[in-house]
N, CA, C and O atoms as a GROMACS GRO file, in nm:
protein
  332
    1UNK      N    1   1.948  -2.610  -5.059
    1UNK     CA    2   1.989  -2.672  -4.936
    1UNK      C    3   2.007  -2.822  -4.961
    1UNK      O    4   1.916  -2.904  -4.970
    2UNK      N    5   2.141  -2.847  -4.972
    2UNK     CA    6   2.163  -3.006  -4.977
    2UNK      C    7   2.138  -3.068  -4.830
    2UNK      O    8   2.158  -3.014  -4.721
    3UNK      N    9   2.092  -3.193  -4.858
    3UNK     CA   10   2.107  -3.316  -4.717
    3UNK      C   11   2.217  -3.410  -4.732
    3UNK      O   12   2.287  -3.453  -4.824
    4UNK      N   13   2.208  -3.423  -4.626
    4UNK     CA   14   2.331  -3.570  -4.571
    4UNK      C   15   2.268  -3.669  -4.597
    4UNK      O   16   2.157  -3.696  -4.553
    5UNK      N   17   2.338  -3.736  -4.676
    5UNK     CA   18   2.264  -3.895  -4.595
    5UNK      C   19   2.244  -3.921  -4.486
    5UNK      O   20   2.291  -3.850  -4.398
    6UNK      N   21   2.154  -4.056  -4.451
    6UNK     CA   22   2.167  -4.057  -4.330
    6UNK      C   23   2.269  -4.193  -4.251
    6UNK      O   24   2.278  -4.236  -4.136
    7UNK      N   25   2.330  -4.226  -4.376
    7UNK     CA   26   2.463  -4.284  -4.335
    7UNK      C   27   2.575  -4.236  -4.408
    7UNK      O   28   2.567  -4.222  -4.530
    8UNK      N   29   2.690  -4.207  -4.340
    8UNK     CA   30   2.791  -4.131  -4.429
    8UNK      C   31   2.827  -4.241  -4.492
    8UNK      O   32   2.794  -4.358  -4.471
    9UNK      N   33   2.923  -4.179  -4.602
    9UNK     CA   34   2.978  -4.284  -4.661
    9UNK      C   35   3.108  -4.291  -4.596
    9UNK      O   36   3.160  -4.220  -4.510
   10UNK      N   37   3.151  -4.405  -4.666
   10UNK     CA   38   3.263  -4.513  -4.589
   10UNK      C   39   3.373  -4.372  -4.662
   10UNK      O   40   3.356  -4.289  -4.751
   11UNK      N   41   3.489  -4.407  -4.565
   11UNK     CA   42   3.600  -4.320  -4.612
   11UNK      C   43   3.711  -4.414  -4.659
   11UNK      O   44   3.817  -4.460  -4.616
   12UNK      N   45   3.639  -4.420  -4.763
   12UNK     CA   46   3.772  -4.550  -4.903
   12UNK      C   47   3.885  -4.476  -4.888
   12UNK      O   48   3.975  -4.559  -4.874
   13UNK      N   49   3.934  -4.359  -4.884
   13UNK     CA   50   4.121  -4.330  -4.857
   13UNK      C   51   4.172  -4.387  -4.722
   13UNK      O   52   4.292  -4.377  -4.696
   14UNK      N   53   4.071  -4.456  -4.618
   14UNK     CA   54   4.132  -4.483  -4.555
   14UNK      C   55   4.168  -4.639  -4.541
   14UNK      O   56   4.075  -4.719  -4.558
   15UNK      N   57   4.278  -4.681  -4.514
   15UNK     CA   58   4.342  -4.854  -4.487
   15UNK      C   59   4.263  -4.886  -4.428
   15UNK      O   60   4.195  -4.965  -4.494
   16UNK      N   61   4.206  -4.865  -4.285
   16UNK     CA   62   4.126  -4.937  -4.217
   16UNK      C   63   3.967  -5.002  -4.240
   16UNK      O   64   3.911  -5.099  -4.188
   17UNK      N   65   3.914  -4.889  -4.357
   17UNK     CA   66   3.786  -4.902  -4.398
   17UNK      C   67   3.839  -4.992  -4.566
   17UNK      O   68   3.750  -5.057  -4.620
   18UNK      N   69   3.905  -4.990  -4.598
   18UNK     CA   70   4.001  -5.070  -4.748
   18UNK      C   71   3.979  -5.222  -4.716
   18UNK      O   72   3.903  -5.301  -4.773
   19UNK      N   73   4.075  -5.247  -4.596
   19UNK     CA   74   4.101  -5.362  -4.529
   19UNK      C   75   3.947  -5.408  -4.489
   19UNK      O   76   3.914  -5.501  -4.562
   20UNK      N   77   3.848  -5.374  -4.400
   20UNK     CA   78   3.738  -5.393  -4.347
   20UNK      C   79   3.621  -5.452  -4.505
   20UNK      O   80   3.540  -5.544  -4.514
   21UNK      N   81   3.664  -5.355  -4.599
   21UNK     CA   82   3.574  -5.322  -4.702
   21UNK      C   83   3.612  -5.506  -4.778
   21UNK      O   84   3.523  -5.583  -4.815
   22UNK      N   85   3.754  -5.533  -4.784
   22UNK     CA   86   3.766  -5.645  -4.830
   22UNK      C   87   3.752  -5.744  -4.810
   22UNK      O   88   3.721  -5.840  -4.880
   23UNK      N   89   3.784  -5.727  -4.660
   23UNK     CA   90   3.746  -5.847  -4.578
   23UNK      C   91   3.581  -5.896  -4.568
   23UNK      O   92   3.522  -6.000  -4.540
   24UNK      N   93   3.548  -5.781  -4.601
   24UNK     CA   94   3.364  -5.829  -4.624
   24UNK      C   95   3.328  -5.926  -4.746
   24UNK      O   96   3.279  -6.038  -4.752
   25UNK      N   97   3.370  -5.844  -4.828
   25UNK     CA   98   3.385  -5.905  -4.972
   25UNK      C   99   3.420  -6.023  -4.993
   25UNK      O  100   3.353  -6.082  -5.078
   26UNK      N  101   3.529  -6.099  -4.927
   26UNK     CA  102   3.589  -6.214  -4.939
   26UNK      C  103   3.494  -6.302  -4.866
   26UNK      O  104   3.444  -6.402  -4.917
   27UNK      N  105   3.464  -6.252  -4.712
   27UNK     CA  106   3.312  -6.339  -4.644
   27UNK      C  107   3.222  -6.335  -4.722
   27UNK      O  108   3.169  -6.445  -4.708
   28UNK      N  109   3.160  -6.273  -4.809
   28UNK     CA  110   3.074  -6.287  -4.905
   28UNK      C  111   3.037  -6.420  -4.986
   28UNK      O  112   2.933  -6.484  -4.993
   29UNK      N  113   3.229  -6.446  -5.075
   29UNK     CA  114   3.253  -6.472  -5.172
   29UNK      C  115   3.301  -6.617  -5.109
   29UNK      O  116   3.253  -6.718  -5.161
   30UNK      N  117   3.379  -6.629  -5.015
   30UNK     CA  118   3.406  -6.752  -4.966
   30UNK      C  119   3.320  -6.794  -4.875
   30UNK      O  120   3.266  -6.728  -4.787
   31UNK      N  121   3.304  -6.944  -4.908
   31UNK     CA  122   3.355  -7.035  -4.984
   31UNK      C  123   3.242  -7.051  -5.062
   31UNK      O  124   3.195  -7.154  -5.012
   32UNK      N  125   3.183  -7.026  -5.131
   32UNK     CA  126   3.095  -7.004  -5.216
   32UNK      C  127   3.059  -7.008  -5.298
   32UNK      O  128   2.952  -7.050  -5.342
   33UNK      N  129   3.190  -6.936  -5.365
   33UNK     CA  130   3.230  -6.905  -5.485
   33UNK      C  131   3.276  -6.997  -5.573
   33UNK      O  132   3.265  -6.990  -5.696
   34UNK      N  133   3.359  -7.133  -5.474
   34UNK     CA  134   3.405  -7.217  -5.511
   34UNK      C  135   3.313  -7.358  -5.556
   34UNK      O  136   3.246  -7.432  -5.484
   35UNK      N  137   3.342  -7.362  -5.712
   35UNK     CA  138   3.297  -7.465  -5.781
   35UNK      C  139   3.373  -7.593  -5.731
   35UNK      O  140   3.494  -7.607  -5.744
   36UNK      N  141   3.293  -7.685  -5.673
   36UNK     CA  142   3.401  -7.850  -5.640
   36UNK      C  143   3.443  -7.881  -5.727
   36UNK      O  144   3.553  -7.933  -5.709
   37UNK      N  145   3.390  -7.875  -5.894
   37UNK     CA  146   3.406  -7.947  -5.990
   37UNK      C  147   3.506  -7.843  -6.053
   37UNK      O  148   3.495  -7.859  -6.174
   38UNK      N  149   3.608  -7.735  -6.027
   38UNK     CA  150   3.696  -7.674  -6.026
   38UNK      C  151   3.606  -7.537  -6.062
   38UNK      O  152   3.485  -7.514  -6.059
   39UNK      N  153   3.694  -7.477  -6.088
   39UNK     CA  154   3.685  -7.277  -6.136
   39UNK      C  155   3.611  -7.264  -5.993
   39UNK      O  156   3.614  -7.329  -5.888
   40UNK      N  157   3.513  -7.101  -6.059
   40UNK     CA  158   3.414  -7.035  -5.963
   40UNK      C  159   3.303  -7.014  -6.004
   40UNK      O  160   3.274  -6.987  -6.120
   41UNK      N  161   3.208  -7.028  -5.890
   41UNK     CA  162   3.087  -6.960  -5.939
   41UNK      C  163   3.100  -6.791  -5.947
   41UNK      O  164   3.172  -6.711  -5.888
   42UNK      N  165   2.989  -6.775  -6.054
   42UNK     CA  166   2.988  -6.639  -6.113
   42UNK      C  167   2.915  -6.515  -6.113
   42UNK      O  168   2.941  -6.394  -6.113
   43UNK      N  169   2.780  -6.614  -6.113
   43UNK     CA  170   2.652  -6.538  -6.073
   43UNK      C  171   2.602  -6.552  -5.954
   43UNK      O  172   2.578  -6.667  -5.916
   44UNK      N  173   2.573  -6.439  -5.865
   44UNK     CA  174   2.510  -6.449  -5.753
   44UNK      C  175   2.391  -6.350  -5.694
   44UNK      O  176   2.402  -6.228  -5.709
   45UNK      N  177   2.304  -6.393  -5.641
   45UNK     CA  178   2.184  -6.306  -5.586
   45UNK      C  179   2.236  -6.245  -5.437
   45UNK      O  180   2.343  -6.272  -5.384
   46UNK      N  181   2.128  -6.152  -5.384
   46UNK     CA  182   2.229  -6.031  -5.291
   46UNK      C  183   2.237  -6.132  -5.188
   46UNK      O  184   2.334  -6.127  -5.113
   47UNK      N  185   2.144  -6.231  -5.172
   47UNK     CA  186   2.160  -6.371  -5.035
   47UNK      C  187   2.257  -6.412  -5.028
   47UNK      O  188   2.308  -6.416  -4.916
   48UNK      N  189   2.349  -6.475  -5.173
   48UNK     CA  190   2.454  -6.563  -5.191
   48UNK      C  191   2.404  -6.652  -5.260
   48UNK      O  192   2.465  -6.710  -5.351
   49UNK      N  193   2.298  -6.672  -5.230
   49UNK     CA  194   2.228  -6.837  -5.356
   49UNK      C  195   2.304  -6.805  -5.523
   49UNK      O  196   2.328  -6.698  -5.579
   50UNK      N  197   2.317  -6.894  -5.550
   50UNK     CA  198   2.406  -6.882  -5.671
   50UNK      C  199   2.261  -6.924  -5.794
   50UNK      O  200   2.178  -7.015  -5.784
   51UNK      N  201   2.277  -6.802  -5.917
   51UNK     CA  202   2.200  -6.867  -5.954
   51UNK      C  203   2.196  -6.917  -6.106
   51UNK      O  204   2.089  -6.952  -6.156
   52UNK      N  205   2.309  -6.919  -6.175
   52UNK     CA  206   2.347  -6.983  -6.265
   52UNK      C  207   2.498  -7.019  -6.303
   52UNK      O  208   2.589  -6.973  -6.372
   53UNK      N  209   2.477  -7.120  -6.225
   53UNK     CA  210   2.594  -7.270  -6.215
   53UNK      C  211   2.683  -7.272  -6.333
   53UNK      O  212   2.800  -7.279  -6.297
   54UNK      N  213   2.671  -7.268  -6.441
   54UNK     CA  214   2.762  -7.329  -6.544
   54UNK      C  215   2.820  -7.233  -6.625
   54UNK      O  216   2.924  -7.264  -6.684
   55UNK      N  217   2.752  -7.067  -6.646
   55UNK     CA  218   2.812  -7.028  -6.746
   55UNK      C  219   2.917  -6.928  -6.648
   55UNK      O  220   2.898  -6.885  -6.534
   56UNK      N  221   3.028  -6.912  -6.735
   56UNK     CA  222   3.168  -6.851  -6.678
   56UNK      C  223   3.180  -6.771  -6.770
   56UNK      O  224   3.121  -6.788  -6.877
   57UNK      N  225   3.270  -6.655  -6.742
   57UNK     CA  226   3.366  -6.541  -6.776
   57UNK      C  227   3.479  -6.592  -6.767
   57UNK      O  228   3.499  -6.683  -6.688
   58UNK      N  229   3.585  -6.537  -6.855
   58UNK     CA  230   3.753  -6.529  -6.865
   58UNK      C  231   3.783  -6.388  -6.768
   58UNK      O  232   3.878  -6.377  -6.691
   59UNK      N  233   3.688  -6.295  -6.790
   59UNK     CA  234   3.781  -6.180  -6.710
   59UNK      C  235   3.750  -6.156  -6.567
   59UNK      O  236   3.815  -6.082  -6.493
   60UNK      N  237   3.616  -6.248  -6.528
   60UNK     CA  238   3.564  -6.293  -6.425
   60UNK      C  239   3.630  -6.402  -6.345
   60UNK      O  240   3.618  -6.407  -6.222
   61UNK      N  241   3.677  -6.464  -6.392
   61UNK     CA  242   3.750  -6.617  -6.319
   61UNK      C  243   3.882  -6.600  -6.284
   61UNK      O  244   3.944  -6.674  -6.208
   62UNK      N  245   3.952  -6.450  -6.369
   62UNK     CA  246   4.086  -6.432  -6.339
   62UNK      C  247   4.059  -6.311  -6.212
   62UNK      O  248   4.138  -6.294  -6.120
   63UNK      N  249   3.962  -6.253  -6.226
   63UNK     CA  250   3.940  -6.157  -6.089
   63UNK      C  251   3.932  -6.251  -5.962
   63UNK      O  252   3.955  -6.204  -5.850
   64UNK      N  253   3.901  -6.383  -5.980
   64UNK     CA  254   3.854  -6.431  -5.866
   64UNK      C  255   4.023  -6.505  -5.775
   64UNK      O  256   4.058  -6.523  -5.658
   65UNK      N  257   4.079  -6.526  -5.898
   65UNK     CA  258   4.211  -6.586  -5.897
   65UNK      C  259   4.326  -6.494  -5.808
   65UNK      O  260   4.406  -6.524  -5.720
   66UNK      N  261   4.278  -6.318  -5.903
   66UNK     CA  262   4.400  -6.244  -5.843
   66UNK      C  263   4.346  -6.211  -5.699
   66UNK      O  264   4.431  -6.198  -5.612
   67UNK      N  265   4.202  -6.196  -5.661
   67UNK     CA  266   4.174  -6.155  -5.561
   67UNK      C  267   4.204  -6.269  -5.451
   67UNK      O  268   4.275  -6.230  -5.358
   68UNK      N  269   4.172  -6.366  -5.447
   68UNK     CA  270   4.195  -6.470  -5.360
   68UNK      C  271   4.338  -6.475  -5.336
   68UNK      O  272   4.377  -6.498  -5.221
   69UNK      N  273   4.428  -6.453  -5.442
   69UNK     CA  274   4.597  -6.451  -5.406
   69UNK      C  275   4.612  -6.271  -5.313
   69UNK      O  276   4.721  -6.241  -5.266
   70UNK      N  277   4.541  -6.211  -5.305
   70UNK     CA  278   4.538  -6.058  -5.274
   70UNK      C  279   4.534  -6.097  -5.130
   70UNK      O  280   4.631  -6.088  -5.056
   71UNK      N  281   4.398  -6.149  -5.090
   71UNK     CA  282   4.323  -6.211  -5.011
   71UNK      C  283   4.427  -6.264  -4.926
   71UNK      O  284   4.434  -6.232  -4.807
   72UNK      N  285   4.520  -6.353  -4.989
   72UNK     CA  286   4.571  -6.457  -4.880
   72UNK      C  287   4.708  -6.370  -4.917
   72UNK      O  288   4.735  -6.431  -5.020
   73UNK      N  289   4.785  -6.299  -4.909
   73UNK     CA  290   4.849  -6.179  -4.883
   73UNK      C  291   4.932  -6.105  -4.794
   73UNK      O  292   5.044  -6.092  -4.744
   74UNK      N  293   4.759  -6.045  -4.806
   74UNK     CA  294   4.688  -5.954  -4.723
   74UNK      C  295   4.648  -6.048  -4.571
   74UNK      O  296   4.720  -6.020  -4.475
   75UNK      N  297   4.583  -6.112  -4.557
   75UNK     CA  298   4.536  -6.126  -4.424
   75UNK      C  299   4.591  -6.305  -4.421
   75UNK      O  300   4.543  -6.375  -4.331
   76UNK      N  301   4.672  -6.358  -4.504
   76UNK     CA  302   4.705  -6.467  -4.458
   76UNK      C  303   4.623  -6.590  -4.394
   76UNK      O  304   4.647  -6.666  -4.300
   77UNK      N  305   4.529  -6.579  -4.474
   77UNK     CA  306   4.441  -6.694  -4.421
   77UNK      C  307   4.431  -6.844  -4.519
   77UNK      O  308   4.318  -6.858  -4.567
   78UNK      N  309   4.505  -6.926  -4.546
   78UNK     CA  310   4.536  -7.055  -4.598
   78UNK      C  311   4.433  -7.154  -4.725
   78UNK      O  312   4.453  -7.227  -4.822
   79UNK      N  313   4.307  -7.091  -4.639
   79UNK     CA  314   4.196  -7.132  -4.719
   79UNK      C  315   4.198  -7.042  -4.859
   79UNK      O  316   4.170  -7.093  -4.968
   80UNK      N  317   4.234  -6.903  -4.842
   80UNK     CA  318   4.202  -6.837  -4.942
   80UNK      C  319   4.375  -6.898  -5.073
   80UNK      O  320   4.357  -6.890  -5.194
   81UNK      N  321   4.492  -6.940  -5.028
   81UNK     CA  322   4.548  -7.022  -5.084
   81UNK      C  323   4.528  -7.128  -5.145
   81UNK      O  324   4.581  -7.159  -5.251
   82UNK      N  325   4.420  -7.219  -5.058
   82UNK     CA  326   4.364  -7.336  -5.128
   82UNK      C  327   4.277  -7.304  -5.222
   82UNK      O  328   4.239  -7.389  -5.303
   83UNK      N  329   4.235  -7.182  -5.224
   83UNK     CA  330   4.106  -7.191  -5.378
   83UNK      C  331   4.174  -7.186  -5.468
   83UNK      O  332   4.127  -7.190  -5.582
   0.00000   0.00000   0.00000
């Protein structure tokens, strides 16, 4: 006898939960993410506190790049242009 969870899971084939799912992600990540002294931050704890400042990824910094151009797109929000 299998159980349910007791929260279903999200239904990823659908746009509306896609869209919702990203838009979380990006509140997460913005503005946050953004190093003043340029690039992104990389490492983060489940709060958001960032917790090591200096070291970077190449395949990490270009995810942050294509997603933010995805980002501003997709929901057209200006800020996500300016990162």
């Amino acid at each position: 006898m299998s159980r349910l969870p007791a929260t279903p899971a999200p239904d990823f084939r659908s746009a509306d939960v896609l869209r919702q799912h990203i838009a979380d992600t990006m509140a997460f990540y913005h503005p946050r993410a953004i190093d003043p002294a340029g690039g992104f931050f990389q490492y983060f704890r489940d709060d958001g506190s960032i917790y090591d400042a200096g070291h970077r990824h190449l395949v990490s910094s270009t995810r942050f790049v294509f997603n933010y151009a995805m980002a501003y797109r997709e929901f057209g929000d200006a800020a996500y242009l300016q990162a």
